[in-house]
C-alpha positions in Angstrom: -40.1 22.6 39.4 -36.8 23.4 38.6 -34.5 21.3 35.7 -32.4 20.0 38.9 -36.2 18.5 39.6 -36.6 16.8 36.7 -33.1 15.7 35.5 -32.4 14.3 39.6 -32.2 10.5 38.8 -34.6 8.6 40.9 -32.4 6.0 42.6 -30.0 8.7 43.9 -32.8 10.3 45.2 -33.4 7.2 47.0 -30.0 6.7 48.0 -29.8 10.3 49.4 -33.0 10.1 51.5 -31.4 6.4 52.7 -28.2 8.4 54.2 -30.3 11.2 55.8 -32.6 9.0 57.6 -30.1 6.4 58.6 -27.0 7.8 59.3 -28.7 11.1 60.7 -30.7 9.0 63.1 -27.5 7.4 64.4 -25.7 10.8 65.1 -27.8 11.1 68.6 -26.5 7.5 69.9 -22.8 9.3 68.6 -22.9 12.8 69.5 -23.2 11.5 73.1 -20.6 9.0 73.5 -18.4 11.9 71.9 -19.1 14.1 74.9 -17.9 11.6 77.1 -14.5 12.8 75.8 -15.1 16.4 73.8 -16.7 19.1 75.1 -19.5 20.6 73.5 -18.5 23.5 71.6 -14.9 21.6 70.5 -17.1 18.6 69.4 -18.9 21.3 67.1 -15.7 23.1 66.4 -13.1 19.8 65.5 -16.3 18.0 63.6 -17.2 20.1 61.3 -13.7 22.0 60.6 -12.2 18.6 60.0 -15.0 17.4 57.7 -15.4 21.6 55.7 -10.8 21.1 55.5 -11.5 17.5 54.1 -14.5 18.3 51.4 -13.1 21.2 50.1 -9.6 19.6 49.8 -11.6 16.8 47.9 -13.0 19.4 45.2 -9.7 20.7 44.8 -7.7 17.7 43.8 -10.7 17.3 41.4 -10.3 20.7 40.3 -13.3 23.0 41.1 -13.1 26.6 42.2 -13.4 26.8 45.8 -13.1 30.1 46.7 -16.2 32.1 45.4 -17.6 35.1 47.6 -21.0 35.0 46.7 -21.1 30.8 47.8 -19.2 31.4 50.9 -21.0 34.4 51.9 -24.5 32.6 51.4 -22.8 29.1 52.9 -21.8 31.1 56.5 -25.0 32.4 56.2 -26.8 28.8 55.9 -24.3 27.1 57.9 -24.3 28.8 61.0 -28.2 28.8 61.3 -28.7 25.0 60.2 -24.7 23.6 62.2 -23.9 26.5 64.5 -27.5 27.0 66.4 -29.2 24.3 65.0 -26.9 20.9 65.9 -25.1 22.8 67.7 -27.8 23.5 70.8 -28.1 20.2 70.4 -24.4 19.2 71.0 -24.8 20.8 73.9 -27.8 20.0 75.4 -27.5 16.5 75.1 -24.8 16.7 78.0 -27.8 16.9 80.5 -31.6 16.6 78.9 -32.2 12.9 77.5 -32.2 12.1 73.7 -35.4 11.1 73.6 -36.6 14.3 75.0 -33.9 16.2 72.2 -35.4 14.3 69.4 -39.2 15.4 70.1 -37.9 19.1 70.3 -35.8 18.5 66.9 -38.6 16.8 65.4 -40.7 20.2 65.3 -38.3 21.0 62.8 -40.6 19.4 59.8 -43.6 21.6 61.1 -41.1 24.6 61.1 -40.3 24.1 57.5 -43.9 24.8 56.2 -43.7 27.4 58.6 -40.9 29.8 57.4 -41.7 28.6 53.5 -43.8 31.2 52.7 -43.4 30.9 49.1 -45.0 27.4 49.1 -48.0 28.0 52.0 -50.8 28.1 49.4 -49.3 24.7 48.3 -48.8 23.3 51.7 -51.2 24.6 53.6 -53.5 23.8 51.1 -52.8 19.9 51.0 -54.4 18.2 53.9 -51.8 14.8 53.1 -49.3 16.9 54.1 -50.9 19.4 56.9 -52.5 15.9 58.4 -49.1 14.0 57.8 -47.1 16.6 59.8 -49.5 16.6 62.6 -49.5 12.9 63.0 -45.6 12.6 62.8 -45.3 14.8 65.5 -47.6 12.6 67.7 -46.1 9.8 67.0 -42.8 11.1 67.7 -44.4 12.3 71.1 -46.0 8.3 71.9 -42.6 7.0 70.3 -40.2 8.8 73.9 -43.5 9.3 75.9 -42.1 7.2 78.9 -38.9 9.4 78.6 -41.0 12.6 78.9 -42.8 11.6 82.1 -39.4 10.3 83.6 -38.0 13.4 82.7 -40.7 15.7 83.9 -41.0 13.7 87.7 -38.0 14.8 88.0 -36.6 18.5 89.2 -35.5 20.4 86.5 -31.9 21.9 86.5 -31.3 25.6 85.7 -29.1 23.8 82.8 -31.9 21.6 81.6 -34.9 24.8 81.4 -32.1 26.9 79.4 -31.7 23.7 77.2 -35.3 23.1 76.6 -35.7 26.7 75.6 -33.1 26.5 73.2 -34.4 23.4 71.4 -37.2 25.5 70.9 -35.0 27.7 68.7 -33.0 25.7 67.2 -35.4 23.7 64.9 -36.4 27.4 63.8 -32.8 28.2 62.7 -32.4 24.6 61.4 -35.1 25.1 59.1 -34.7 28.5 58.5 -31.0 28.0 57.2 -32.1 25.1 55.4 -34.5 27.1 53.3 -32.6 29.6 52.8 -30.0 27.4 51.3 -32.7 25.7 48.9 -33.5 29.6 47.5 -30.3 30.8 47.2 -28.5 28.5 45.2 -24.7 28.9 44.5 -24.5 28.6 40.7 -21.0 29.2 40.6 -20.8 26.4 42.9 -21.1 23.0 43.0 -23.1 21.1 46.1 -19.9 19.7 47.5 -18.3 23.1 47.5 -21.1 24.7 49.3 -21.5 22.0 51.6 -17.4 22.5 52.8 -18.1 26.4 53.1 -21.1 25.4 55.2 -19.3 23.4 57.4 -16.3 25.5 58.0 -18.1 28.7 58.5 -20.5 26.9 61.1 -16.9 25.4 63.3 -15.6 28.9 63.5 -19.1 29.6 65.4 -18.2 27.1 67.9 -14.6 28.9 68.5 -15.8 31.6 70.7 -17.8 29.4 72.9 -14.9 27.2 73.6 -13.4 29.7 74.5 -15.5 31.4 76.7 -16.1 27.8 79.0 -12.6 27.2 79.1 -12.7 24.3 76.9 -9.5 24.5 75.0 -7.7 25.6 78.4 -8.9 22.5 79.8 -9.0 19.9 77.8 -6.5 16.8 77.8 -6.5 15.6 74.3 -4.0 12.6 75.6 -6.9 11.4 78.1 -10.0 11.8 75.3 -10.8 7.6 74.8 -10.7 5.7 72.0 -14.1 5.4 72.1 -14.7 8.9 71.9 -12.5 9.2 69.2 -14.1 6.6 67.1 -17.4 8.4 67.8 -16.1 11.9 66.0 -14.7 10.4 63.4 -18.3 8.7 62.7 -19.7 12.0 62.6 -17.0 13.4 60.4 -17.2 11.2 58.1 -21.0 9.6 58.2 -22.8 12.8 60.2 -21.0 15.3 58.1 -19.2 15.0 55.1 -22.3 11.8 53.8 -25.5 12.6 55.4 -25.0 16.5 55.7 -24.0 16.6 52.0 -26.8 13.7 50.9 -29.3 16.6 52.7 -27.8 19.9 50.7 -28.4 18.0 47.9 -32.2 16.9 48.6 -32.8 20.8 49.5 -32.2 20.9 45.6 -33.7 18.8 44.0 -37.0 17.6 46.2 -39.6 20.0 47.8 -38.7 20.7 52.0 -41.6 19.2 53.4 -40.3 16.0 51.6 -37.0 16.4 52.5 -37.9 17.5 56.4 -39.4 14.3 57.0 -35.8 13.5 58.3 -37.0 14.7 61.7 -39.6 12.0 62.2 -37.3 8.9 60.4 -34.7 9.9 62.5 -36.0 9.7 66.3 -36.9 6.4 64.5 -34.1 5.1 63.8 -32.5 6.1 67.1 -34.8 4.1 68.6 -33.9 0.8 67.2 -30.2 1.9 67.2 -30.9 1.2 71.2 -32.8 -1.5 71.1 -29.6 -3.1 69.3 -26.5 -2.4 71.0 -28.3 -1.7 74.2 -30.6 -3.6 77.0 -33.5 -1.5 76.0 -37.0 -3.3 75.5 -39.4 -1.7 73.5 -43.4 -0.9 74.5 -46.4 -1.3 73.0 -46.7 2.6 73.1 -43.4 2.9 71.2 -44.6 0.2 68.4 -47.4 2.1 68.1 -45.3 5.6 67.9 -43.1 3.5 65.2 -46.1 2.9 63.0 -47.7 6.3 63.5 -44.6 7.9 61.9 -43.8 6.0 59.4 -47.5 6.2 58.4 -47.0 10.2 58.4 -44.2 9.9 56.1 -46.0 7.9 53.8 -49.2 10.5 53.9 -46.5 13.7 53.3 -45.2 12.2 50.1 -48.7 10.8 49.2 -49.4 13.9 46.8 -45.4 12.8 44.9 -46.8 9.2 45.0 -50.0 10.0 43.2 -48.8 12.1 40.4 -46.1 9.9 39.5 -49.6 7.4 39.4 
């Protein structure tokens, strides 16, 4: 465990975790009222070059170095694999495969991480809280959109909607991947925030070519985008981004990944109840059950923290 480990103060731990699974579980309910008005590689573009401009502007006026090669080469490196292919397949599958079905896909992303951490497989692997824990939260997340699946799955299946579901295969990989690698290559000339702008600028100039290639800044209106959508970007600027994206960098730090991948199964989670709010949605005795199973997992994958700290 690193001195970051040990000197990380416990509440802002908390706090951290709080942002990722709360505000992150909210970006779903966003990201598609946002494509009512953007389309999908401008969303990914204007998000997160608006929010990389705004946080490295921020650690300017406080007077940090910004430009470093060695961060912003290891920031395009992590931010195109976690923001470029990782959100940003889901960006764009969201347009035609249903969240529900997006957020089981994403959730693999937690299995993914024990995965690709080779360094830490004896330790992993090797802990059946964690093994088991994983396993479970990735059936619960299945019982939690289950209805969703078999609507989804009565129905034909679009050219569109096969690509899509072979891409959200991928892009937990390269989520997890780039989040990794971020966690072992840290920028020591750096300081989060400033590796956190790098990550998010590099990762909007992925989106450019895209846009370009659909025709998206050719034909766009900006004067007809609604207010709604509007509102809905500037949530994930300032919430997705710039709060929840940083909150995560940070975790990657200063907590082990399997800890901090237990985003993708709070997440779907909070989703969930984000619908059962603001929309007519009812919720089933399946779904309860989903609820409980994952929050249970989550419990079991930091049981080995929990008992040490006993």
């Amino acid at each position: 465990m690193s001195n970051l480990n040990k000197t990380a103060s416990p509440l802002m731990v908390y706090l951290a975790f709080a942002i990722v699974y709360i505000v992150w579980g909210s970006t779903y309910f966003f990201i598609q009222k946002a494509l009512v008005g953007f389309p999908p590689f401008i969303l990914g573009a204007f998000r997160f070059s608006v929010a990389g401009i705004l946080m490295l502007t921020w650690c300017k006026i406080k007077g940090e170095q910004i430009f470093n090669l060695k961060t912003m080469k290891i920031a395009a490196i992590s931010g195109i694999l976690m923001l470029g292919l990782g959100n940003g397949i889901v960006i764009w599958v969201e347009q035609f495969i249903p969240s529900g079905l997006v957020a089981i896909m994403v959730a693999s992303a937690a299995i993914w991480f024990v995965v690709l951490d080779k360094s830490h497989w004896k330790e992993n692997l090797s802990n059946k809280y964690i093994v088991s824990g994983l396993i479970i939260g990735f059936l619960g997340v299945v019982l939690l959109f289950g209805d969703q699946i078999v609507q989804a799955m009565d129905k034909p299946q679009s050219n569109q909607q096969i690509i899509g579901m072979v891409l959200l295969v991928f892009g937990p990989i390269a989520w997890a991947g780039g989040s990794l690698y971020s966690k072992y290559h840290p920028t020591t000339g750096s300081s989060v925030s400033v590796n956190t702008g790098w990550q998010m600028l590099m990762a909007s100039i992925a989106f450019v070519p895209g846009g370009f290639l659909k025709s998206e800044f050719k034909l766009l209106d900006w004067g007809n985008i609604s207010l709604d959508a509007w509102l809905s970007i500037i949530y994930l600027i300032i919430f997705g981004s710039i709060a929840a994206f940083s909150a995560y960098v940070w975790l990657l730090k200063v907590r082990p990944a399997t800890q901090v991948s237990t985003y993708a199964y709070v997440n779907p989670v909070v989703a969930v109840l984000l619908s059962l709010t603001f929309t007519n949605e009812v919720i089933g005795i399946t779904q309860v059950i989903g609820l409980v199973i994952i929050l249970g997992s989550v419990l079991l994958i930091n049981l080995p923290k929990y008992k040490s700290l006993g």
